[in-house]
BAGUNU-711895 format. One record per residue (C-alpha): z, y, x; residue number from 0; chain; residue in three letters. Coordinates in steps of 0.02 Angstrom, whole numbers. Example, Ala and Ser with C-alpha at 12.3 -4.5 7.8 and 13.67 -1.06 7.14 Angstrom:
BEGIN
390  -225  615  0  A  ala;
357  -53  684  1  A  ser;
END
This chain:
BEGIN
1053  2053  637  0  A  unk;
995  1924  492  1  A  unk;
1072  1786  458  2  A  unk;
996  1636  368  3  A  unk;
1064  1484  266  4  A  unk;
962  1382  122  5  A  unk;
1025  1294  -37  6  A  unk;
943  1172  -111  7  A  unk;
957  1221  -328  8  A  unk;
959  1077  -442  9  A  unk;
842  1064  -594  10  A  unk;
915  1148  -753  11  A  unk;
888  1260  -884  12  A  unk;
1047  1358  -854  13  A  unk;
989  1384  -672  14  A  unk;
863  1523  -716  15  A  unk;
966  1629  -835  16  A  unk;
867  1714  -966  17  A  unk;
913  1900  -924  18  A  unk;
751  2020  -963  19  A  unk;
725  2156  -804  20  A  unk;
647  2300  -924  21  A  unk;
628  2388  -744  22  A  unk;
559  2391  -617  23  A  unk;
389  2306  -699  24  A  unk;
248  2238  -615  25  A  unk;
157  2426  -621  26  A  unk;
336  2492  -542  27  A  unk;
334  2588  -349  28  A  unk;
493  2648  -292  29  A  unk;
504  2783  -165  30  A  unk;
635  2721  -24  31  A  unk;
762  2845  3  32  A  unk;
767  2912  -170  33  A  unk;
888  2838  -302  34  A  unk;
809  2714  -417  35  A  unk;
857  2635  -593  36  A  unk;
878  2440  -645  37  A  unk;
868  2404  -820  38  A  unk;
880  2240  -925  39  A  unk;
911  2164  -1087  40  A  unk;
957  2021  -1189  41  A  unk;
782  1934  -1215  42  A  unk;
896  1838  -1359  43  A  unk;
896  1655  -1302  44  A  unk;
1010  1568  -1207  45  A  unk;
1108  1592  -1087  46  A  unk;
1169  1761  -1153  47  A  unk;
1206  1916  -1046  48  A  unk;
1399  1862  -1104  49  A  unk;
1385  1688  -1008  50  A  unk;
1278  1753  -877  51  A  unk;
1429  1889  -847  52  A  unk;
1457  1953  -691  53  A  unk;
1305  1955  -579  54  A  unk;
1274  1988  -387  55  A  unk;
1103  2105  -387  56  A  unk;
988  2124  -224  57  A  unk;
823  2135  -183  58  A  unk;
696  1997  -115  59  A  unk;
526  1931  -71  60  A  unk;
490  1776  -68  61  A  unk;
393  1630  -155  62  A  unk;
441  1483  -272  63  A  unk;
516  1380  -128  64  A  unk;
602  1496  -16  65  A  unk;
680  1661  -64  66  A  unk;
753  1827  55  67  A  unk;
885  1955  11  68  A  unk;
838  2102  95  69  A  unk;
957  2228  29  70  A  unk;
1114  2202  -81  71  A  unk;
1123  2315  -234  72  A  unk;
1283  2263  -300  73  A  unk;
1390  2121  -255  74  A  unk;
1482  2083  -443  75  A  unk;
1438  2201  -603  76  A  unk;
1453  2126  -775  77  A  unk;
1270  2107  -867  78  A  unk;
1352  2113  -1034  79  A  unk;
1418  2280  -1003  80  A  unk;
1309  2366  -921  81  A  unk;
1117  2375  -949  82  A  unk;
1075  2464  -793  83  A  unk;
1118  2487  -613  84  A  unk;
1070  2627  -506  85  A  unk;
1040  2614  -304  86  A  unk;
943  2698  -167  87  A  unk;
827  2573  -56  88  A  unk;
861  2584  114  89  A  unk;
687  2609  198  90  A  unk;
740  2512  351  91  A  unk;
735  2349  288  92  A  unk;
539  2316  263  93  A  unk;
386  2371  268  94  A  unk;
272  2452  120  95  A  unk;
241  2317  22  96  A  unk;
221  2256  -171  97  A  unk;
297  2107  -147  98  A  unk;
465  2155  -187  99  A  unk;
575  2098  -319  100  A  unk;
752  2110  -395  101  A  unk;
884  1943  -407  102  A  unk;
1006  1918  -511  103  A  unk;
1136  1779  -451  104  A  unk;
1291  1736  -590  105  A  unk;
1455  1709  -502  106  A  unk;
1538  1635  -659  107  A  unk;
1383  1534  -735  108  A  unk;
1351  1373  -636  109  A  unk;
1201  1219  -682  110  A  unk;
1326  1097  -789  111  A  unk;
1259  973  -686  112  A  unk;
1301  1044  -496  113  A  unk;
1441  1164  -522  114  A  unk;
1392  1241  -348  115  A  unk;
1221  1295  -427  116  A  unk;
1199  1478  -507  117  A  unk;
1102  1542  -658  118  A  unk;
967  1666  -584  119  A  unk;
864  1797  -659  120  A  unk;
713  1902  -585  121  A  unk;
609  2071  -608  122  A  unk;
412  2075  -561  123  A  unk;
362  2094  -424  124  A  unk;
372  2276  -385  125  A  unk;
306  2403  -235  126  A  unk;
408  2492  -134  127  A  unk;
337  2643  -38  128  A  unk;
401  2751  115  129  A  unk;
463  2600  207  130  A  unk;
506  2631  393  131  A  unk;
551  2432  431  132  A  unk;
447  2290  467  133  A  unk;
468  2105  409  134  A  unk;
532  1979  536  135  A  unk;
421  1862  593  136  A  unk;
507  1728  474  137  A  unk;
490  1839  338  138  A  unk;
312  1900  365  139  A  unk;
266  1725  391  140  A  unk;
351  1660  231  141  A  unk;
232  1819  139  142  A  unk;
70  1752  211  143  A  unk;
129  1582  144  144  A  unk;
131  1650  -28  145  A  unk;
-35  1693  -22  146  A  unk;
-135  1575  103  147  A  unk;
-52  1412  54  148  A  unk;
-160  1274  -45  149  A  unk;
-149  1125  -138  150  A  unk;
9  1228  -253  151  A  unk;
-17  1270  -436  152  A  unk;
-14  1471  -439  153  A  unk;
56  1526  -619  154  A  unk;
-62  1615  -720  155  A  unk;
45  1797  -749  156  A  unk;
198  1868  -703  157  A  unk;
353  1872  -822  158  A  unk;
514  1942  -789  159  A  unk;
615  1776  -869  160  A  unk;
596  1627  -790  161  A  unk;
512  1479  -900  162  A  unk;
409  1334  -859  163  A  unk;
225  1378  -833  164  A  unk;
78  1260  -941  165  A  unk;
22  1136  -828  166  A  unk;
-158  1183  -815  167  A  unk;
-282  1056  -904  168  A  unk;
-430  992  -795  169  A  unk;
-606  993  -831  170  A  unk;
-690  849  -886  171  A  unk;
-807  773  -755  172  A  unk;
-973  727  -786  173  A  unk;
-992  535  -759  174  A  unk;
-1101  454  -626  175  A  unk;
-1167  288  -581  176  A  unk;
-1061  272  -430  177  A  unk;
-861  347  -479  178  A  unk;
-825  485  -346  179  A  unk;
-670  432  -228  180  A  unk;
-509  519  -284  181  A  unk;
-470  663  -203  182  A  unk;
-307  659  -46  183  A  unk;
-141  767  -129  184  A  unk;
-129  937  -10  185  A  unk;
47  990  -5  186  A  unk;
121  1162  64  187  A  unk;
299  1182  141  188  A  unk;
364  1355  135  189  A  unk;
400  1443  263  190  A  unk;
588  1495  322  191  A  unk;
667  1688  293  192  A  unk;
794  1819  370  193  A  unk;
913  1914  266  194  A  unk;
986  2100  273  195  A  unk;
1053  2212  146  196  A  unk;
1125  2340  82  197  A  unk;
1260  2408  -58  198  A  unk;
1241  2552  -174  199  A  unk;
1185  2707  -154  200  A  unk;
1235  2709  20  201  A  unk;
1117  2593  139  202  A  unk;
1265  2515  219  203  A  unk;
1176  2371  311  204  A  unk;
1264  2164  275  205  A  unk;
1210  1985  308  206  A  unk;
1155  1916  180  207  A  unk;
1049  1742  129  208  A  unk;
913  1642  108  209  A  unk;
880  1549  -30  210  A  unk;
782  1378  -18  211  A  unk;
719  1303  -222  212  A  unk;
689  1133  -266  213  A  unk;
509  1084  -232  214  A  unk;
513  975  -384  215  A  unk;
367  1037  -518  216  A  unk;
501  1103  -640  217  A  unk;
583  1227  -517  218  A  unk;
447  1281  -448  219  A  unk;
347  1328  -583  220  A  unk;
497  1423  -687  221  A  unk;
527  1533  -518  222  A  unk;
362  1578  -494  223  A  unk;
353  1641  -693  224  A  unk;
467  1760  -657  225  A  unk;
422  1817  -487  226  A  unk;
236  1848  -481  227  A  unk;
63  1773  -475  228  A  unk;
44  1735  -302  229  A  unk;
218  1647  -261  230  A  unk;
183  1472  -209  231  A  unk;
END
């Protein structure tokens, strides 16, 4: 069964770590069942694969607001170590879908400001093929969020760090005798997910959670740089 919990992640630099996924990419598709390869680098600005250290890996989906681990791919390996990580996705935890992508959590690295908060890093969004799940309803609904919600900023391109996207610049208005009213603020709540997951190359199934980001402007749009084009 999935379990669920959220966290709420303060604002910080240090809370989306600067670890470079070199695979999977956004052009990836991994065949479940079949062992698969995670690569990354040191992209060569802080915080270093040395302070990131130690790092639980898993795969999600998700948006900006509200992440899911769906299968655990390590619980602890050392970044600064080791550039790669190999595991086996366990077809029974979703359905075909390119809306997959790989978390990085530090155990050691915490936000100086809220030592309960973790420096993440993400892959692209990646597709995963030969799935014999499907999503929860929580899940699913938390996917059609991503891409029928309004009145959110969607970032302009995937990345595979996380950085604060350019605030897009509006286009002047043509003036008229009578000023237009201003137009009402839409806002968009995300919607809630269910966890499973696996370890290794074995698909040896374990609770696991769900992760809940700030919904401040900052946090929102350095998640969604790493994690794809249509988070929101």
């Amino acid at each position: 069964m999935f379990t669920r919990y959220a966290i709420v992640l303060a604002l910080s630099a240090v809370a989306f770590g600067k670890l470079f996924v070199t695979d999977p990419t956004a052009t990836t598709t991994m065949q479940a069942g079949s062992p698969q390869v995670v690569t990354w680098k040191d992209d060569g600005t802080p915080p270093t694969l040395k302070e990131f250290g130690p790092a639980k890996i898993a795969i999600y989906v998700g948006s900006t607001q509200q992440q899911t681990q769906l299968q655990l791919i390590t619980a602890s390996l050392d970044v600064s170590t080791a550039a790669t990580v190999e595991f086996t996705p366990d077809p029974s935890v979703g359905a075909n879908s390119d809306q997959y992508f790989i978390r990085f959590e530090s155990i050691s690295l915490k936000d100086p400001a809220a030592s309960t908060v973790p420096a993440l890093a993400f892959s692209s969004k990646f597709t995963l093929t030969g799935m014999t799940g499907t999503f929860s309803p929580a899940v699913q609904a938390q996917l059609n969020a991503t891409s029928t919600a309004s009145g959110v900023p969607v970032p302009p391109a995937v990345a595979s760090t996380a950085a604060p996207a350019k605030p897009a610049v509006p286009s002047p208005a043509t003036p008229t005798t009578t000023p237009a009213a201003a137009p009402k603020p839409t806002t968009s709540a995300a919607a809630a997910g269910t966890p499973a997951g696996t370890a290794g190359a074995n698909a040896a199934k374990a609770s696991s959670p769900a992760t809940t980001l700030s919904h401040s402007g900052f946090a929102v749009a350095a998640v969604a740089a790493a994690i794809g084009v249509s988070l929101c």
